[in-house]
Each structure stands twice: as C-alpha cells, then as structure tokens.
C-alpha positions in Angstrom: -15.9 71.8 -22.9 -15.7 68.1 -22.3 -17.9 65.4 -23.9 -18.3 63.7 -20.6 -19.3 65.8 -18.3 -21.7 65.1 -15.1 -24.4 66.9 -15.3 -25.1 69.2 -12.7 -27.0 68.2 -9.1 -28.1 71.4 -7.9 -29.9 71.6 -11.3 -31.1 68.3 -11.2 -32.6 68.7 -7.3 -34.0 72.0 -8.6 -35.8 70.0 -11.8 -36.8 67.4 -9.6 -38.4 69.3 -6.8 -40.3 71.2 -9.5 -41.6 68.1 -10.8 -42.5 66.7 -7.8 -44.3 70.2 -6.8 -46.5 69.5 -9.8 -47.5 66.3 -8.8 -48.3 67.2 -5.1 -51.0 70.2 -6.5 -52.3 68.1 -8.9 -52.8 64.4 -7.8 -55.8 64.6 -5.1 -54.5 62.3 -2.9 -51.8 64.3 -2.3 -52.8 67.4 -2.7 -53.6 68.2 1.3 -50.7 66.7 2.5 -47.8 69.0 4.3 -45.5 68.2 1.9 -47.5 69.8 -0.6 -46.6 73.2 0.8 -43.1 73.0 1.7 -42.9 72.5 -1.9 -45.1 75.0 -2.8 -43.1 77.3 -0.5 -39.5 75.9 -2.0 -41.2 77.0 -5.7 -42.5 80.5 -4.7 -39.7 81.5 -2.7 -36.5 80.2 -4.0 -36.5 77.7 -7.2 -37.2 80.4 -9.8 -34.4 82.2 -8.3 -31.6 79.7 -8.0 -32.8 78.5 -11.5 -32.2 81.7 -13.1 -29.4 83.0 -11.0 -28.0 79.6 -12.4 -28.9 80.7 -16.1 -27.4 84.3 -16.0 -24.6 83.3 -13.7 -22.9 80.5 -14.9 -19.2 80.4 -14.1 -17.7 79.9 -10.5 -16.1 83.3 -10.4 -19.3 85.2 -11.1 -20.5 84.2 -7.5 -20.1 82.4 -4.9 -22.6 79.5 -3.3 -24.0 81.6 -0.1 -24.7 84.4 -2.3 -26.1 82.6 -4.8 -28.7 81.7 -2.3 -29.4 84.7 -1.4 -29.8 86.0 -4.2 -32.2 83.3 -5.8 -34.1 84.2 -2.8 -34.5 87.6 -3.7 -35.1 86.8 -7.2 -38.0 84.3 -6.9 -39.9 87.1 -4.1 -39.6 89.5 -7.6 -40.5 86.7 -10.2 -43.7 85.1 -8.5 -45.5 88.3 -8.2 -44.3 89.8 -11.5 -45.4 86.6 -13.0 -49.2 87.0 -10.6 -49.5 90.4 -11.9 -48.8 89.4 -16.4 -50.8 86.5 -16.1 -54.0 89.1 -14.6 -53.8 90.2 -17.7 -54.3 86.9 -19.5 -57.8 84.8 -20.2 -56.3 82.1 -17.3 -56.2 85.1 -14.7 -54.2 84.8 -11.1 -55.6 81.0 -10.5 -53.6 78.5 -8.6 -53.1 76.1 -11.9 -51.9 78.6 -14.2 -49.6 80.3 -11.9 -48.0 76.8 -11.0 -47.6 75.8 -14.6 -45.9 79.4 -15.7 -43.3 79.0 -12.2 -43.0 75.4 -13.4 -41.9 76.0 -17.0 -39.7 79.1 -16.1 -37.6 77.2 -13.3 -37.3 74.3 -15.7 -36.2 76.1 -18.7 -34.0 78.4 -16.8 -32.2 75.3 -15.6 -32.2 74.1 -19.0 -30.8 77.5 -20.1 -28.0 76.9 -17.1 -26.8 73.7 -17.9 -26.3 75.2 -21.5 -24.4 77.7 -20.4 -22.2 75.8 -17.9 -21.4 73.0 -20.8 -20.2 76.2 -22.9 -17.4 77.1 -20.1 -14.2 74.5 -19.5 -15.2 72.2 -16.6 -12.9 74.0 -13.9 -14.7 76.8 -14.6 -18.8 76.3 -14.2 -20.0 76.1 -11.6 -20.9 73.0 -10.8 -22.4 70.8 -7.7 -21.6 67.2 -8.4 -22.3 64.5 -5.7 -18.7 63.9 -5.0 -18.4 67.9 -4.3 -21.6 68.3 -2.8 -19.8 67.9 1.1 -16.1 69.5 0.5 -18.0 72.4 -1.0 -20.0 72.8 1.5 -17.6 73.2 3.6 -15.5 75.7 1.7 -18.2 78.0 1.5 -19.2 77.9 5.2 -15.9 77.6 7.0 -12.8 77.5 4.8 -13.3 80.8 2.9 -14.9 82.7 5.6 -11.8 81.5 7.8 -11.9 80.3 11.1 -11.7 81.8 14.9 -14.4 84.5 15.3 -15.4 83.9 11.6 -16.5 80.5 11.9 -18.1 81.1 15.0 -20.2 83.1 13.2 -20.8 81.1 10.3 -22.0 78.0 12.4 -24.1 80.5 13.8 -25.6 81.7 10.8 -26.0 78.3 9.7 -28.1 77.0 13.1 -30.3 80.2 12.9 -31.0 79.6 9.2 -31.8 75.7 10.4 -34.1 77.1 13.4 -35.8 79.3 10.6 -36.2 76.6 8.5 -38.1 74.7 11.6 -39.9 77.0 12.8 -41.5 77.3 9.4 -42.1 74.0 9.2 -43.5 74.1 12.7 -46.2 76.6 12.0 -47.0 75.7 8.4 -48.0 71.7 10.2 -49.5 73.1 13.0 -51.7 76.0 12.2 -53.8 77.2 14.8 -57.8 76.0 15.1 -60.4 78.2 14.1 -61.3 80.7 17.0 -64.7 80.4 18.0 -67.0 82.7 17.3 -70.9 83.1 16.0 -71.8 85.6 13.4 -75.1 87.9 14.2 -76.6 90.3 11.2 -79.2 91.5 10.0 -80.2 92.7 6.5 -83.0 94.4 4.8 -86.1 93.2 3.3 -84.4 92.4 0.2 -81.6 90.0 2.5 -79.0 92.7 1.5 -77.2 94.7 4.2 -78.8 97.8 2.7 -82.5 99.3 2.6 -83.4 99.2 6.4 -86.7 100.2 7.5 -86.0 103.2 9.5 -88.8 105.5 9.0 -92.2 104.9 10.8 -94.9 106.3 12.3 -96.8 105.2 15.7 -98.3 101.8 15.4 -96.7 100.9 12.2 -94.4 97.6 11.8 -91.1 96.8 10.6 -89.5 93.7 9.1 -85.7 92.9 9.1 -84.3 89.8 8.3 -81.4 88.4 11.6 -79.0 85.4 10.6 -77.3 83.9 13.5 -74.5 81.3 12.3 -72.6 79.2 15.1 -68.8 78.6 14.7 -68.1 78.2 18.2 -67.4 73.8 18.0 -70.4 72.9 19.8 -73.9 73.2 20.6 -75.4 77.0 21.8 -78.7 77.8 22.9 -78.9 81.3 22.1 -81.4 84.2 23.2 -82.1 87.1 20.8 -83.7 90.4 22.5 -84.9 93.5 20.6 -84.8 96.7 22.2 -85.9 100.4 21.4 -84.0 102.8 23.3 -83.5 100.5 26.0 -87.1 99.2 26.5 -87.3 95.6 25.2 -90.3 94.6 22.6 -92.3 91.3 22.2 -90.8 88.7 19.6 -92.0 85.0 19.1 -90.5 82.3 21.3 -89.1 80.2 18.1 -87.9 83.7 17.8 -86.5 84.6 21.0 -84.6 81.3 22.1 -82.7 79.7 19.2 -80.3 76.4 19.2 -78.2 75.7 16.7 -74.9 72.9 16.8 -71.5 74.0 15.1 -71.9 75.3 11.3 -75.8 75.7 11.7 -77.7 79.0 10.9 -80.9 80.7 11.4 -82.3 83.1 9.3 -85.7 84.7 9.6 -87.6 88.1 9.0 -88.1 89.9 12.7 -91.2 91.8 12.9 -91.5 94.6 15.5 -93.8 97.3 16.2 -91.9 100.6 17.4 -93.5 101.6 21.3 -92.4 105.2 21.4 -91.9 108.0 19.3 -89.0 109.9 18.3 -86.1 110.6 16.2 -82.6 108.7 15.6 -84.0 105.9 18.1 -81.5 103.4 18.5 -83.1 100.3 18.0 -80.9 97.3 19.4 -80.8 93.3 18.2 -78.7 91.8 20.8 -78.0 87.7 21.0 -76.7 86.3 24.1 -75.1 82.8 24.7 -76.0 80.3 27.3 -72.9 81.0 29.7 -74.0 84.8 29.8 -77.6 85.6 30.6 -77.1 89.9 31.1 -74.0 91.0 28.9 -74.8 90.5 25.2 -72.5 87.9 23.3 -73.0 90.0 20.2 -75.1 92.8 19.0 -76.3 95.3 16.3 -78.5 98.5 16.0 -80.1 100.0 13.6 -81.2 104.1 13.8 -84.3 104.7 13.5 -87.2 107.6 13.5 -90.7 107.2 14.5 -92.9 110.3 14.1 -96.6 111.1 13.7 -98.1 111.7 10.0 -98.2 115.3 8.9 
C-alpha cells in the first residue's frame, strides 16, 4: 500500500455519473431532457454492477476488464429489481424517488467499499484505471490479450456491434414513435361504471346507458353514433347522433332508447363512425339484451 496513490477513474466516472443521474431526475429543468435517461439507463443497467463487482473484486487477477463488464451488467439487471421488490415492502413503496436514492447510495458506497479494498492491495496489484492507463489498457484487453489474426478480427467486431448497440439505443430512446391515433368509444351503466347494464325489458319500456367518445386521432372528427337492435336502427337526438370533438376532447352522455321488437339475447349495437367512412363502423360495442312481455 502506498501513501500516494491515484485514486481510481473508473470509480470516480462511476461516482460522478451517479451524481449527475441525481441531478438530472431531480432538477426540473432537466428532468425531460434525453440525457436524463441515458443516465437513468447507465444506473439501472450497469453502475450497481461495476460498483460492486469493483467492491468484491478488487485485485487485477480476480478478473479481467471485458468480463468485468459483463458481469456488472448482469449484476445491476439482479440488484435493481431485488432492490424494486425490498423497498415494496417499505412505507416509501416502488416510487421513482426512492428507488433512485437506494441505487444511488448502493453504487456510491460500493465504490467506496472498492476503493477500500484496492488501497489494502500493493499498487501492482489492484486493479486500477488511471488516466495515463485508460488507452494502453484498453488496448490490452481488446486486442493484445485476445491476440491478433482471426482473434482481433473478431474483437473489432465485437467492439463495432457493441458501438451499433449502443446507437441504436440511443436512437430509439430520442426518437420514440408518436402516439397512434385512435378514439376510444364505451359505454357504461347508469352508475358510469362498466357494469350494471340495462338488459332486461319488456315492450315499450326505455333504457338508459351512458357512451363516452374521446378523440386521440391529432385533429378534428365529426363523428356519427348509430344504435341498432338486431340490425334495425332506432331514433336518437341529433346533438346525439352527429358529434365533433378536436384532439383530447370527449363526450359523455346518457343514451336513451326504447327497444322495437321483442325477444331474447338481442344484440343491441352502438356503433360510431368517422367522417372518411360513412357505412363501415370506425368503432363499435354491443350490449345483449332481452325484451319480453310481463307474466
């Protein structure tokens, strides 16, 4: 052990992205930037990991720096959920704050643990990545010790692939895809619970139902709502029948309808249909329903 020793940079990248993490949840400003998840990704899927594997593997000969990798990324995949699943079983529950501050504090004591460790071996043995060894051993790992010809073909391939990887994530994670249009069309009981339908009636009776429409499509619909009773259509108000509604706008009213015919498990239809389609429903519903004389 020597008194004056560098201290280690892996360790210090892996204390510094942690901190930085922190401040990207936490600070509003930044907090919907993209940054903010590749460093939320880096802490769920690999700091935990390196930090520990750092802690319980502290000497040079234990393991070498590809499979340290790989192994801190099999770690962390087995710490963030085993720390998800204790903390459900704590007053803060599985809440994005909490689970944060318990990956925080394990990855930065664990590489306080490691630096402890590594300052107990002689300095030839800890491992140890220093800014003036960051390069050479680099290039040890990837080419020098996994030799050259067919080897380091392989190795620079392994190392573009993981690079590709790496981008594509990126890609996706700053370029998700837009929200598919689409309009929602329900209906729910008298009580505005999907449950308790009127289904039993007798001739001449009415019903009540309540429809919601809700428009995610990105622009302005004129819709028209049709109720039918085994095919045949019934009356329903015009504010009723034609309804317009621009993007993230709803409608929700009790339908009242007065059953024609008689019989039982009557398939009684709600169908909406958009502007650009007059005779194929856009989106529909039925309820099953039974309409039979007083005994």
């Amino acid at each position: 052990m020597t008194g004056n020793r560098q201290f280690s940079l892996d360790l210090l990248i892996v204390a510094a992205l942690v901190v930085l993490t922190d401040i990207f949840v936490l600070v509003p400003p930044l907090s919907g930037s993209f940054l903010r998840t590749v460093l939320g990704l880096l802490l769920v899927l690999f700091l935990p990991g390196y930090a520990l594997t750092a802690a319980l593997l502290p000497a040079k000969k234990d393991l070498e720096g590809i499979e340290r990798a790989l192994l801190s990324l099999g770690l962390s995949i087995a710490i963030t959920p085993l720390m998800g699943f204790g903390m459900n079983y704590t007053s803060w529950g599985i809440r994005e704050i909490p689970v944060l501050a318990g990956l925080s504090a394990f990855t930065l004591l664990s590489c306080g643990a490691a630096y402890f460790r590594r300052s107990r071996l002689p300095e030839t043995e800890a491992f140890n990545i220093t800014g003036e060894t960051f390069t050479s051993t680099l290039k040890t790992e990837i080419f020098e010790e996994i030799g050259y010809g067919t080897s380091k073909a392989f190795a620079t391939l392994l190392v573009i692939s993981m690079l590709a990887s790496l981008g594509s994530l990126a890609y996706v994670i700053g370029s998700p895809r837009g929200e598919e249009p689409f309009t929602e069309f329900y209906i729910l009981g008298p009580d505005r619970v999907a449950e308790n339908y009127p289904t039993e009636y007798t001739p001449g009776n009415s019903g009540t139902v309540i429809v919601g429409v809700k428009n995610h499509e990105h622009r302005n619909v004129d819709y028209t709502m049709e109720v039918r009773l085994e095919n045949h259509s019934m009356p329903l108000p015009e504010d009723q029948k034609y309804i317009s509604l621009g993007h993230n706008e709803s409608w929700e009213e009790p339908v009242t309808f007065t059953p024609s015919v008689e019989g039982n498990n009557m398939k009684l239809e709600f169908l909406l249909f958009n502007e650009t389609e007059k005779s194929i429903p856009y989106r529909n519903t039925h309820l099953w329903i039974n309409v039979t004389k007083e005994t």
